[in-house]
N, C-alpha and C positions, 0 to 999 in steps of 0.2 A: 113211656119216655123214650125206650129204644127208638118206637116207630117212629115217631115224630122228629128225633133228631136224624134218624137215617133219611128222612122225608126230606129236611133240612138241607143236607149233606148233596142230596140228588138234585135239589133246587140248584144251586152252586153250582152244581160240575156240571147242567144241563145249559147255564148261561154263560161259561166259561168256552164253550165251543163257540161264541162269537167274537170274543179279543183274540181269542190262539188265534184263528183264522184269517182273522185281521192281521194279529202280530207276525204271521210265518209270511206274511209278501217280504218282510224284510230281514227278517232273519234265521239264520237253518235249524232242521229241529232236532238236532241233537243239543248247539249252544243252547236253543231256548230250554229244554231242560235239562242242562247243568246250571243254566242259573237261577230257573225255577225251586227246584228243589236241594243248593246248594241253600237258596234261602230260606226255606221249609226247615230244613237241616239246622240252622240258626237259632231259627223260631222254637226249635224241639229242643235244643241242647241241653237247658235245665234239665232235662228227664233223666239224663244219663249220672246218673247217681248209684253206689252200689259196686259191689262186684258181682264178677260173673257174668259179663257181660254175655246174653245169647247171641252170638257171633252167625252160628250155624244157621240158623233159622230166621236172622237178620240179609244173609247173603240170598237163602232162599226165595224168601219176600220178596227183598230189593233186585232180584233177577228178574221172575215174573212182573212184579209190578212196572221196572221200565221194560220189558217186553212190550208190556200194553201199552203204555205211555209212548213208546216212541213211535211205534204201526198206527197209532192214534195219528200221533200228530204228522207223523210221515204222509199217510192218509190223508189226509187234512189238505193237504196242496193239491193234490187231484180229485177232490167229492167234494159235497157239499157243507157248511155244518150241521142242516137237520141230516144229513143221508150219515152223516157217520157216529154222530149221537144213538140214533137209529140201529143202525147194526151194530154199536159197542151195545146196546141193551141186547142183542142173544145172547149173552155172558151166562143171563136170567137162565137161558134152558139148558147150558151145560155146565153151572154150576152144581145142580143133585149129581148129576151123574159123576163129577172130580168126589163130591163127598157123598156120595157112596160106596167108592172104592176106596175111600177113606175113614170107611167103617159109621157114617153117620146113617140111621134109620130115617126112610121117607114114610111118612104117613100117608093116605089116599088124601087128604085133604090137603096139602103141603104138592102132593101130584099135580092136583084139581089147580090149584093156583097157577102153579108155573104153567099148565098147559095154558090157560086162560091168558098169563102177562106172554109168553112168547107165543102166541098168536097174534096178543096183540100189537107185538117187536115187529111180528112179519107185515104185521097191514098197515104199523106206520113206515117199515120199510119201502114196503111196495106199490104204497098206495100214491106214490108222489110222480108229478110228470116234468117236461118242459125244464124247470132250474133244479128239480129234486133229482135230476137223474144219474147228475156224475158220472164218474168214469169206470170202467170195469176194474183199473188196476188200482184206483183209488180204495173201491167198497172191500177187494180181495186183501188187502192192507189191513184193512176195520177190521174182517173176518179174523185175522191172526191175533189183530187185539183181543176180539172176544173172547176167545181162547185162554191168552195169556191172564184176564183179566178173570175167567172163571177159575184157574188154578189159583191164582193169588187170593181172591177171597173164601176160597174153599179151605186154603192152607192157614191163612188169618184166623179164620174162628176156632180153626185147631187150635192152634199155638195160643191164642187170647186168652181160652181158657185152660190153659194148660200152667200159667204162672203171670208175671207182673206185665204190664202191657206198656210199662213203663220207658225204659230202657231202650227195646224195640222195636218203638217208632223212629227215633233218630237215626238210631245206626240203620233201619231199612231206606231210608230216605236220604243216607248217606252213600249208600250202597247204587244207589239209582243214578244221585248226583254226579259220583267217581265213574261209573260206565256213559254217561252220557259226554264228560267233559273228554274221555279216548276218542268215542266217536268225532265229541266235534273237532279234537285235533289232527284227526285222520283225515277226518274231512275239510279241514282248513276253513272251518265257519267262525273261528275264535272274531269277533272285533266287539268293539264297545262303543261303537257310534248309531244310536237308537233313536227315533222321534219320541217325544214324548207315552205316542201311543204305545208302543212295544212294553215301555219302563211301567206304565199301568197295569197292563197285562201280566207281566212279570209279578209283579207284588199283590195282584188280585189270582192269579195262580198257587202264587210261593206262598201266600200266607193264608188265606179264605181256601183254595183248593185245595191243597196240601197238607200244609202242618195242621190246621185245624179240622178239615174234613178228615183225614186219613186219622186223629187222636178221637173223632166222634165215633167212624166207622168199627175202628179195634175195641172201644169200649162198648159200643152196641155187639158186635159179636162174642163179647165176651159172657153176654144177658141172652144169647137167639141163638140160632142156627145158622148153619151156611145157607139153607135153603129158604127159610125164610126172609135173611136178610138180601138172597137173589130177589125174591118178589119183590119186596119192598125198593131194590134200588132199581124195578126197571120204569121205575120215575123217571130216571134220567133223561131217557128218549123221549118223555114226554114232555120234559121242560126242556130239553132241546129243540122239539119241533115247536114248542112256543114261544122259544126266543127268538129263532130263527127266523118266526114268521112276524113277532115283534118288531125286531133290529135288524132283522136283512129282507124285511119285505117276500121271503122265500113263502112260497102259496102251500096250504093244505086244505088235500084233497076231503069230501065226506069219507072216506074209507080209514084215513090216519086217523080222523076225531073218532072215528068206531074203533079202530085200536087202542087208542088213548084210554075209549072208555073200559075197553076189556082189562088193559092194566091193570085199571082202577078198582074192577070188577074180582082181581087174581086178588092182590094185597087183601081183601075184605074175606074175598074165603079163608086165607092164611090166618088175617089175624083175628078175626070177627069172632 
């Protein structure tokens, strides 16, 4: 049941790089996630039940996670969205290595996977020409997301199962909301005049991306590992380059569908 909703989860976030893309011609990417996940925030609040609230590891989260969130979508204005779906999946091969130094055991078969999904990250990376190719300062954007977006789910599976997963998700997605709305008032992107397409986007982000994928992902880690659950989500890229190539007409090459398959190929040794 883990796999299958993490499966889910990567579905969603791989078709959501085609509204953000859409949404950011008109609005900047800091407002877009403060009100993304200001409504996420909404969506969670019943959780927050309890004392004691984990503050600490709430700030944690919500640090890394809009790290990535914003290099993302920052990103997003100069690449493509197969190219940045694409490089947000390396996360996949520096996820073992955040938890490993965070005390989790890699088995040779757990190895065997991730080499297999980030190779297969690099050949739908690299394999694309002509519209796939983006811009240098756009992909080196992505790269930082990966990054940010391997400590956060390294640090997720800790914490998940370390106590209630409850609580956590609100205040992290709280945490994300309040640093994005500084940015966007530094950056002076605050307005509230949207086409309708934007408000779509918004509400297929804030509630399907966010509050509900981010309460599947903590509860699947809470059942897996960090490095399992890397395999598993470097779906993503894959349902990126198929959306893309669905809704934006964006071409793939035979080198990315032999990526895709290596993916496919990582997840099956992990969980098989």
């Amino acid at each position: 049941m883990a796999t299958f909703a993490l499966v889910l989860v990567t579905a969603v976030w791989g078709w959501t790089f085609v509204p953000v893309k859409e949404a950011l011609s008109e609005i900047g990417p800091f407002w877009f996630l403060a009100l993304r996940f200001f409504l996420a925030f909404l969506c969670t609040f019943p959780l927050l039940r309890g004392r004691g609230f984990p503050w600490r590891e709430a700030l944690l989260l919500g640090l890394f996670l809009f790290g990535g969130y914003f290099f993302q979508t920052w990103g997003l204005r100069y690449t493509t969205a197969q190219k940045s779906g694409l490089i947000t999946g390396l996360s996949v091969v520096l996820v073992p290595v955040v938890a490993h130094f965070l005390g989790e055991k890699i088995s040779w078969r757990m190895a065997l996977g991730v080499g297999f999904a980030g190779l297969g990250v690099a050949f739908l990376a690299l394999g694309g020409e002509g519209d796939l190719a983006g811009s240098l300062f756009g992909d080196l954007l992505t790269v930082v997301c990966a990054v940010s977006f391997a400590i956060y789910i390294a640090l997720l599976a800790r914490y998940a199962k370390a106590g209630p997963i409850g609580p956590l998700l609100p205040l992290q997605l709280l945490v994300v909301a309040g640093l994005s709305l500084v940015g966007a008032a530094a950056a002076r992107e605050v307005v509230w005049t949207f086409s309708p397409q934007v408000w779509l986007a918004l509400g297929i982000t804030g509630v399907l991306a966010s509050a509900v994928a981010y309460y599947v992902l903590a509860w699947a880690e809470s059942r897996t590992s960090a490095t399992q659950t890397a395999v598993i989500l470097a779906m993503e890229p894959v349902f990126a380059a198929f959306f893309g190539w669905a809704l934006l007409k964006e071409t793939l090459s035979p080198l990315q569908i032999a990526g895709a398959l290596l993916v496919l190929a990582g997840i099956l040794v992990v969980r098989l």
